[in-house]
C-alpha positions, 0 to 999 in steps of 0.5 A: 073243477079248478075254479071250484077248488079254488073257491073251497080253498078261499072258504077254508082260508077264510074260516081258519085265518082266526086260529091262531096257533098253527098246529090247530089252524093246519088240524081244522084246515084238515078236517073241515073239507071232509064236512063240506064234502059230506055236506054236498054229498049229501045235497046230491043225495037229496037233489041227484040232478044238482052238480058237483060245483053246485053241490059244494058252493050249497054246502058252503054257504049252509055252513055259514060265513066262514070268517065267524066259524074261524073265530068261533073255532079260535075261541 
């Protein structure tokens, strides 16, 4: 569970590092966990034998290379 956390944590560090002013960076980093979660929740709804870690890395990676999310976020 700690090694998935910590690579959700590099995600949203990589996709928020183009933000420029703080306040937005902190916003975004806020709110993006709760779209990955839902995303994952989401594959264990469709897919009830996948795990949670399994879930989460899938959620990720549909949701893109996190450095061009952060500097479309930036934009």
């Amino acid at each position: 569970m700690k090694e998935s956390r910590e690579k959700t944590d590099k995600w949203l560090d990589k996709a928020t590092a183009a933000i420029r002013f703080g306040p937005d960076r902190r916003t975004v980093r806020s709110e993006l966990p709760a779209h990955l979660e839902d995303k994952a929740l989401d594959f264990q709804r469709i897919f009830p034998g996948l795990t949670q870690e399994a879930a989460q890395e899938r959620a990720a990676a549909e949701m893109g290379d996190p450095a061009e999310i952060g500097r479309e976020l930036a934009r």
